[in-house]
C-alpha positions in Angstrom: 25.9 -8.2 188.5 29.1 -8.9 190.7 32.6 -7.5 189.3 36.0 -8.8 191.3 39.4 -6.7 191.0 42.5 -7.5 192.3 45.6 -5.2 193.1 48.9 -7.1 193.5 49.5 -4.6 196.9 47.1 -2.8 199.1 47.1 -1.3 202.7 43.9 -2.8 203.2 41.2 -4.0 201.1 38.6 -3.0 203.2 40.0 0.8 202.8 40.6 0.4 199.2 37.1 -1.0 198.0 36.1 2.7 198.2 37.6 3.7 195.2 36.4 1.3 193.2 32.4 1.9 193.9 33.2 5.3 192.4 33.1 4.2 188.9 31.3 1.2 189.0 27.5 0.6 189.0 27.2 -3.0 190.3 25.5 -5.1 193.0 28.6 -6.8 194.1 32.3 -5.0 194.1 35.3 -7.4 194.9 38.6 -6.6 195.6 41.4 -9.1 196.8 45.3 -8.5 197.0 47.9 -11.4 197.9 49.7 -8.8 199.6 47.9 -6.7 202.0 50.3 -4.6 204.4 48.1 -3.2 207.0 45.4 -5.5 207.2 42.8 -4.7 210.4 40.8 -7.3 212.3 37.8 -6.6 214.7 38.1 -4.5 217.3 40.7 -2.3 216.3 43.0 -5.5 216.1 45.5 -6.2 213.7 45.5 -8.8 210.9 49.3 -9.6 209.6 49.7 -11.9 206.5 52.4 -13.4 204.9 53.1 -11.8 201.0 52.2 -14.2 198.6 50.9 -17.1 200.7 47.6 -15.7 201.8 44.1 -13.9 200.2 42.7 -10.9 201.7 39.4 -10.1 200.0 36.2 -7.9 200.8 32.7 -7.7 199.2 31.1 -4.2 199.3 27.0 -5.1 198.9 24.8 -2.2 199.3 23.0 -2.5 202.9 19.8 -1.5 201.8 19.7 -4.7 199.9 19.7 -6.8 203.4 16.7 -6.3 205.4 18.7 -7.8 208.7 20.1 -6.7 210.9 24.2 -6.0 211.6 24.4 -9.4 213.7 22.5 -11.4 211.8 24.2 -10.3 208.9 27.8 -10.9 210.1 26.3 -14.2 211.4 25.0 -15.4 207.7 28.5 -14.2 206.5 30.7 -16.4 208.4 28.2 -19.1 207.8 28.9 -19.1 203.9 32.2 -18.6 204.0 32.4 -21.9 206.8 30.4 -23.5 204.1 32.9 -22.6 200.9 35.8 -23.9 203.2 33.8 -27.0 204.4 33.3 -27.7 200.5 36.3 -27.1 199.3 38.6 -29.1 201.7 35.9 -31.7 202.9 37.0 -31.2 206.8 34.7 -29.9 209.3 35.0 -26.4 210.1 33.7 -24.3 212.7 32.9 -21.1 213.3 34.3 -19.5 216.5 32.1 -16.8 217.7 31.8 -13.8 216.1 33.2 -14.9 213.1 36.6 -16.4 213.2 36.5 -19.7 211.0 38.2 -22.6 212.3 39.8 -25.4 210.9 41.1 -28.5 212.9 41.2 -26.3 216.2 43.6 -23.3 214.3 41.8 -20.2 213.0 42.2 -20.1 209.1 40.0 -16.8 208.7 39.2 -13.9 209.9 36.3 -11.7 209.4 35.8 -8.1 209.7 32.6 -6.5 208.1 31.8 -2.6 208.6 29.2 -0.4 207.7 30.2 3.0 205.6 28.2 5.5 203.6 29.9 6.1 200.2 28.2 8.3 197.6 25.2 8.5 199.5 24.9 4.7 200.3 25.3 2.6 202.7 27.2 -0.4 202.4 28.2 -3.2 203.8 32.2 -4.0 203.7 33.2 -8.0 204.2 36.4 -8.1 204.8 37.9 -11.8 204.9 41.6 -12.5 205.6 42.4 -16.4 204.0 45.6 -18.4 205.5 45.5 -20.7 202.5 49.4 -21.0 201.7 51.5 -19.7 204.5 53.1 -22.7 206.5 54.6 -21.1 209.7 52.8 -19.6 212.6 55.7 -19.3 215.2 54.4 -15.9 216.5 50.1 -17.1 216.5 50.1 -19.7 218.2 46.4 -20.0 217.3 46.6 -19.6 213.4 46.9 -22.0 210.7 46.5 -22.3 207.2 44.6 -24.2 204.7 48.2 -25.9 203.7 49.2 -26.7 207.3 45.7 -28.1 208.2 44.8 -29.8 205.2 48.1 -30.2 203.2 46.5 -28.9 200.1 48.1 -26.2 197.9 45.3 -24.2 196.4 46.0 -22.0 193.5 45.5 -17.9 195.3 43.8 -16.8 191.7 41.2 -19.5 191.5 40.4 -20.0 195.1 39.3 -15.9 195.3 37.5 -16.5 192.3 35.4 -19.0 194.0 35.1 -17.0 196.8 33.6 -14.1 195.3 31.5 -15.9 193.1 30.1 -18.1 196.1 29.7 -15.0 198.8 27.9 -13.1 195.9 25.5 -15.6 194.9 24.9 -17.1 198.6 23.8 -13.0 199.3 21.3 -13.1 196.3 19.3 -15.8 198.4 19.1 -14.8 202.1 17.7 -17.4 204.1 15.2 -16.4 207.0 17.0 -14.4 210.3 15.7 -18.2 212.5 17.7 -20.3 209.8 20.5 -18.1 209.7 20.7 -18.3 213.3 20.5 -21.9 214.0 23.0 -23.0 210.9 25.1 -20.2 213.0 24.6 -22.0 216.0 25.2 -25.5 214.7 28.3 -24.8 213.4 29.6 -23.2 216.4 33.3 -24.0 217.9 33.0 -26.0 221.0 29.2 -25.5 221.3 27.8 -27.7 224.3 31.9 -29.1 225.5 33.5 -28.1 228.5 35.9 -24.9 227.7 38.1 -22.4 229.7 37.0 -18.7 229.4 38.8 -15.7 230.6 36.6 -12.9 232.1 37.8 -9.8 233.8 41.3 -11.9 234.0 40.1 -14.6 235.8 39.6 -18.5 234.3 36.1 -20.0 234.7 35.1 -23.3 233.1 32.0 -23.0 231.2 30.0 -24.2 228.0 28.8 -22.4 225.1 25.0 -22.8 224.8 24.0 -20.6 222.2 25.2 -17.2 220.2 21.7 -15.0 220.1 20.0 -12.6 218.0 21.7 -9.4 219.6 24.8 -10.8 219.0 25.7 -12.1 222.7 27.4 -15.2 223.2 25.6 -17.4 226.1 27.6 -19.6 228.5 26.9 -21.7 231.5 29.7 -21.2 233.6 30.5 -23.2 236.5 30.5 -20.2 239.3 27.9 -18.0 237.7 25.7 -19.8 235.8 23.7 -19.0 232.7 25.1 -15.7 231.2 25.4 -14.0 228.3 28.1 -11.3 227.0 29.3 -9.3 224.4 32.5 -9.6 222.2 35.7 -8.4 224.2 33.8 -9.5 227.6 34.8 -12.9 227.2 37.8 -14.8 226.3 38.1 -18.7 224.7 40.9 -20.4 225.3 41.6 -23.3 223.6 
């Protein structure tokens, strides 16, 4: 059983999902707001969204339910919601590793799942931020929209409906972790092409071979070779 609220203003859905596991005795808590003003990314980072224009959703599932681990959890994550966009606005779209989602080279989501123990359970909190309606980016020069990269309007109410509805049923039927990592993999931004990474502030060409089972992004870069590395060890630039 899956139940989706919404709030028309919230610090952060992430935060706010808490109160509503206190009351309710379901598989699959929603909660999206059009209006989220302190919105959180990974790492500590910060997600801003425009009022009105944009979804910011999360999915509390309990984690006991999930017999993966966190990497290959946050992997199978971003590869539903790639497949929901993919779907819904027949484009290809990428993943950029960990779990931005990418659309025509401009990321249109981002992802930010965390593990907390509410009453005695642990759970996992999906946190999605959706561009879908905002049209200008001045100040993120890597973010776009569903609008800007597509030019379709989607209606906010029915596009989070499908979202929850898809995420919820997608979690009922978990793949194996060897599928979960190859769809990961095929559907990674700028797997096997030439890129420019930032590493200890200097640039080094490279390409992306493979994201791994730990979590570790592997690249063959042109000085060093075959190496792997953790999130925040290595930058994309693109």
């Amino acid at each position: 059983m899956s139940q989706l609220f919404h709030l028309k203003e919230c610090s952060s859905t992430n935060d706010e999902v808490s109160r509503f596991l206190l009351y309710e005795n379901s598989d699959f808590i929603g909660l999206s707001t059009f209006n989220q003003t302190k919105g959180r990314g990974q790492y500590g980072n910060t997600w801003a969204a425009a009022a009105g224009k944009n979804i910011a959703y999360t999915l509390a599932v309990k984690a006991e339910s999930f017999l993966l681990s966190d990497f290959i959890f946050n992997y199978y994550t971003a590869v539903v919601i790639r497949d929901l966009l993919a779907n819904m606005t027949d484009n290809a779209v990428k993943i950029k590793w960990p779990n931005d989602i990418i659309l025509k080279n401009k990321k249109i989501v981002g992802i930010l799942i965390e593990k907390k123990k509410i009453n005695q359970n642990n759970y996992f909190i999906i946190g999605a931020g959706l561009n879908v309606l905002q049209d200008n980016f001045d100040e993120i020069s890597h973010a776009g929209s569903l609008l800007t990269q597509t030019g379709k309007v989607f209606d906010l109410d029915e596009f989070t409906m499908k979202l929850h509805e898809y995420l919820t049923e997608r979690l009922k039927n978990i793949p194996t972790k060897k599928e979960i990592i190859e769809l990961f993999n095929h559907h990674l931004f700028r797997k096997d092409e030439i890129s420019v990474f930032e590493i200890e502030k200097e640039r080094q060409n490279g390409i992306i071979r493979q994201a791994d089972e730990k979590g570790e992004l592997w690249i063959e870069l042109e000085k060093d070779g075959l190496k792997s590395f953790y999130h925040k060890e290595v930058k994309l630039l693109y």
